[in-house]
C-alpha positions, -999 to 999 in steps of 0.1 A, spaced: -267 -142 -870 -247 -167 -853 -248 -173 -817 -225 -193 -789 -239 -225 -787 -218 -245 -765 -182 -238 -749 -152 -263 -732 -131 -257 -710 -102 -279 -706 -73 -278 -682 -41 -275 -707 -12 -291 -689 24 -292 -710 55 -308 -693 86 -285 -694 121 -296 -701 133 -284 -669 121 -262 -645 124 -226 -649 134 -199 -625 130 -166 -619 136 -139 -594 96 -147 -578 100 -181 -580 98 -213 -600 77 -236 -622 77 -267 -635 49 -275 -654 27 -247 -677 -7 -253 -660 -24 -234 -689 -63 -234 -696 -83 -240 -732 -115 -228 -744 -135 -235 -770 -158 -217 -783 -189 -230 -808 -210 -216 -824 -243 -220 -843 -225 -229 -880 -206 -253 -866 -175 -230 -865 -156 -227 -835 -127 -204 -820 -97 -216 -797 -82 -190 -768 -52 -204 -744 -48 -185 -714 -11 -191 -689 -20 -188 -653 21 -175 -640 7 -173 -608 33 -153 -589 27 -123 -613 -10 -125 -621 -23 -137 -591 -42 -169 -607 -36 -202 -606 -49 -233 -631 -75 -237 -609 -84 -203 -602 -89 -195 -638 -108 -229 -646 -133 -217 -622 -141 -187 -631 -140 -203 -671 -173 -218 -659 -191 -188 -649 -175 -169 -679 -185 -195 -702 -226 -194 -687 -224 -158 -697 -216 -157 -736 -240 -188 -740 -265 -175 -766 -246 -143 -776 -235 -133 -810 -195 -143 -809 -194 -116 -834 -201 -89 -809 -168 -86 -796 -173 -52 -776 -205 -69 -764 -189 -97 -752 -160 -86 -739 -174 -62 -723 -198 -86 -707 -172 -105 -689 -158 -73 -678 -184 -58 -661 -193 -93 -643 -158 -106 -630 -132 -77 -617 -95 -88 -624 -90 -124 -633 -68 -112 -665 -58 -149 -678 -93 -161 -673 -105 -134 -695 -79 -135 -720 -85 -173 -734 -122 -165 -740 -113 -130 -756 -90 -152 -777 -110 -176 -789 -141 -148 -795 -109 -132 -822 -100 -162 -837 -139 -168 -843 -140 -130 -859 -115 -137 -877 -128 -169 -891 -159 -155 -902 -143 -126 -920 -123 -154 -935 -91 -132 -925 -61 -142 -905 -59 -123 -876 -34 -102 -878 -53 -89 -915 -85 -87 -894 -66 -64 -868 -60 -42 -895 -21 -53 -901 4 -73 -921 24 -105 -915 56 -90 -908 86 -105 -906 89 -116 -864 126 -127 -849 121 -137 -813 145 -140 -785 154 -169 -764 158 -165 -729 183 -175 -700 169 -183 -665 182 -179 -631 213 -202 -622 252 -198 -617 270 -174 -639 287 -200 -656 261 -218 -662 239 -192 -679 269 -181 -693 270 -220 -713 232 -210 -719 239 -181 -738 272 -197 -759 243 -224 -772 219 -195 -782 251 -178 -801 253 -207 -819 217 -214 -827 215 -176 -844 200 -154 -820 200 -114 -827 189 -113 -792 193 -127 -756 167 -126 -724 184 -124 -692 165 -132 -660 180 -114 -634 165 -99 -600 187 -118 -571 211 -95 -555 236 -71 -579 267 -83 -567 255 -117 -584 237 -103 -613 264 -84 -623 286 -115 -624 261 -128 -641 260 -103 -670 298 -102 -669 303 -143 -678 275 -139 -703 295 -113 -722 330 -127 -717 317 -164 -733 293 -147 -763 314 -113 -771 294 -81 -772 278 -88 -807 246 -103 -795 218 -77 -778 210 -84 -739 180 -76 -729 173 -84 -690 148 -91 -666 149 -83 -631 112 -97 -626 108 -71 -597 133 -86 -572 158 -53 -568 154 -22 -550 162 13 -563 200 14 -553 205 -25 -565 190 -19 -597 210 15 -600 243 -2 -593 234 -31 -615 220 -12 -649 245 17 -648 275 -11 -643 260 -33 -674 250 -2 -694 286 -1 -717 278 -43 -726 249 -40 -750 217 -39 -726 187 -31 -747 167 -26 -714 155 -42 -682 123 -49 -674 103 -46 -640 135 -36 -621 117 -31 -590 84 -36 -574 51 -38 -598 34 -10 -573 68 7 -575 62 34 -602 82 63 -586 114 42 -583 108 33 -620 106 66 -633 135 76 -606 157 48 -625 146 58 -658 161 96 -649 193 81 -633 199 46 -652 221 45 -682 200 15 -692 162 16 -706 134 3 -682 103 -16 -699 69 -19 -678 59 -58 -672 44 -66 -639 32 -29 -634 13 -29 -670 -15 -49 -671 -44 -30 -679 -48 2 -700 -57 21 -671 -21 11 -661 -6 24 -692 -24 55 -684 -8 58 -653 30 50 -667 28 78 -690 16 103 -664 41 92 -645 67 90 -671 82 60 -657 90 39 -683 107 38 -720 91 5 -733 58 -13 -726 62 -50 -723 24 -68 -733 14 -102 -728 -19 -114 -739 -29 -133 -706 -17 -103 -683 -39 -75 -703 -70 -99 -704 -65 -104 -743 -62 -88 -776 -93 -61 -771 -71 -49 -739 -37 -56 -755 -48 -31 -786 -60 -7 -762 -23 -7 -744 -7 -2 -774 -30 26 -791 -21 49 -755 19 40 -758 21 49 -797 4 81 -787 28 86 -761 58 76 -782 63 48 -763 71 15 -782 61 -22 -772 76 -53 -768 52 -88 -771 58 -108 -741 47 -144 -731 40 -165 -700 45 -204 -705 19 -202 -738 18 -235 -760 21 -227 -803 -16 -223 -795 -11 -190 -776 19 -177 -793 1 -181 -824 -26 -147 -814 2 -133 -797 24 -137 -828 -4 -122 -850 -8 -93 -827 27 -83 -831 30 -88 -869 0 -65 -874 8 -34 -849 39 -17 -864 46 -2 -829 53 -31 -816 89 -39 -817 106 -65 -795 98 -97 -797 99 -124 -770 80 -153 -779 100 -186 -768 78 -201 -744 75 -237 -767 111 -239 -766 107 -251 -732 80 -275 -735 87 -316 -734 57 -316 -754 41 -301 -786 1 -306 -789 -8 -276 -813 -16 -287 -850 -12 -258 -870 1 -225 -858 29 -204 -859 66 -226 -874 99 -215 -859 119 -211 -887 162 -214 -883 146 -214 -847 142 -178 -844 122 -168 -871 89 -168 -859 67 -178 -892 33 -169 -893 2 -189 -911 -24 -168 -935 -50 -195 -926 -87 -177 -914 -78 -168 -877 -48 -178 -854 -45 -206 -874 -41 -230 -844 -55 -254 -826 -46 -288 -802 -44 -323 -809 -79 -338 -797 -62 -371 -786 -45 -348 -759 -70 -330 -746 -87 -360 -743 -62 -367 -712 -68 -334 -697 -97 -322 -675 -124 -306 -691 -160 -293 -688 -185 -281 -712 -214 -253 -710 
């Protein structure tokens, strides 16, 4: 039986491009965390969790705190108990979703390796074909609308909108988008929580006749009655982000009936064990799942990537966080191909992993 020998932590810091913006503010780095987990063969499994603080609540160093104390606690365990572990670092830190996630994610791609199975065969699926979107991020309407001629032209089948200022503005917004790209091309938009019921309303009911998939987290995260008030009254889908993080939440939702789409991201669910879970309760529901992402490195895309290709219900794909890195550290990993085309490798696990002359720059610790 193999047990956790040793585990690093390392803080995982990739330049951006540019700064991104949306409705709940701005970043300009992806202050991301690594672990590593070893084990007693020698084999060891990688996890990336992405700290977007304004919707999780954690920061970089928030999460490489608690890494510490997390990491003292599988020391000597079985790796291949995932229930047991997992369920270990549940019980003894409350919340702290990101933190959780990268060592859930390292503990699958360690499963994974010993089955000798990528890891979207060991979560029972296939490797589908993926196409993700690209997204567009808070700035004039012209602007974005520029933004969105360059992602016509790249090949897109689908366009991310961040919206979520005021709807006078979004609207506009919307409307230059659609005037520069023609009505081809899917929208699918983002409020990131910053309207109330009557802006979202006006918005998503004027925007509904120019292709809008749906729009995600149109109001407030705590805000499920709105939600399920615009679901009844707007001519425009709503998908849960910010008010889905747990399956407890997804619970909730469907009581409720708030929502038409579940949007899940790996370091808001707490990883894959919790991400599965969130899906199982919206299939049963009839309610169909988009893959999401924070500011993830090839690293963290990768599981993500393998936990879309293997759960059928899953069905929107929005997986561009590299495309705004200045930097790419991952050897190995999931390969944009025609830059959409989100190719996925058959090697034993995630199939990732980061260049050690990198991390070597970064901050780390070891248990």
């Amino acid at each position: 039986m193999p047990i956790i020998t040793h585990i690093e932590v390392f803080k995982f810091n990739i330049p951006l491009q540019a700064p991104v913006t949306i409705a709940i503010g701005t970043i300009e780095e992806a202050r991301n965390i690594l672990v590593k987990i070893h084990t007693s063969d020698g084999v060891y499994g990688t996890g990336e969790g992405a700290p977007f603080w304004m919707i999780v609540g954690e920061t970089q160093a928030t999460v490489y705190a608690a890494a510490y104390d997390l990491a003292k606690l599988l020391i000597g365990k079985n790796p291949l108990d995932l229930e047991g572990c997992i369920g270990a670092m549940e019980r003894y830190l409350a919340a702290n979703p990101t933190a959780k996630s990268a060592f859930d994610m390292a503990l699958y791609d360690l499963a994974a390796k010993y089955a000798n199975m990528p890891l979207y065969q060991f979560l029972g699926g296939s490797n589908r074909p993926i196409a993700t979107d690209e997204t567009i991020y808070i700035s004039s309407p012209e602007a974005m609308a520029a933004d969105a001629v360059k992602i016509k032209e790249r090949g897109a089948d689908a366009i991310k909108v961040k919206l979520g200022t005021n709807a006078t503005d979004d609207i506009k917004r919307i409307a230059a988008i659609r005037a520069a790209i023609g009505d081809e091309i899917s929208i699918r938009t983002d409020a990131n929580q910053g309207w109330d019921y009557v802006s979202a309303l006006k918005v998503l009911n004027t925007i509904a006749d120019w292709n809008v998939e749906y729009c995600e987290q149109p109001v407030k995260h705590w805000d499920y009655a709105h939600m399920a008030r615009l679901r009844q009254h707007a001519r425009v889908p709503i998908c849960a982000d910010e008010s889905l993080f747990s399956p407890q939440d997804a619970v909730k939702l469907v009581a409720q009936e708030a929502v038409d789409y579940f949007n899940i991201k790996l370091s808001k669910s707490g990883g894959l064990r919790n991400a599965v879970k969130i899906n199982a309760i919206a299939e049963g529901a009839g309610i169909r799942c988009m893959i999401g992402c924070m500011s993830e490195s090839r690293l963290g895309i990768s599981a993500n990537a393998h936990f879309a290709s293997a759960l059928h219900n899953v069905v929107f794909y929005d997986l561009d966080s590299p495309f705004e890195h200045a930097q790419d550290p991952v050897l190995g990993g999931i390969v944009y191909q025609n830059h959409y085309q989100v190719m996925i490798p058959d090697a034993p696990g995630h199939g990732a992993d980061v260049d050690a002359a990198y991390l070597q720059k970064m901050e780390s610790f070891t248990v």
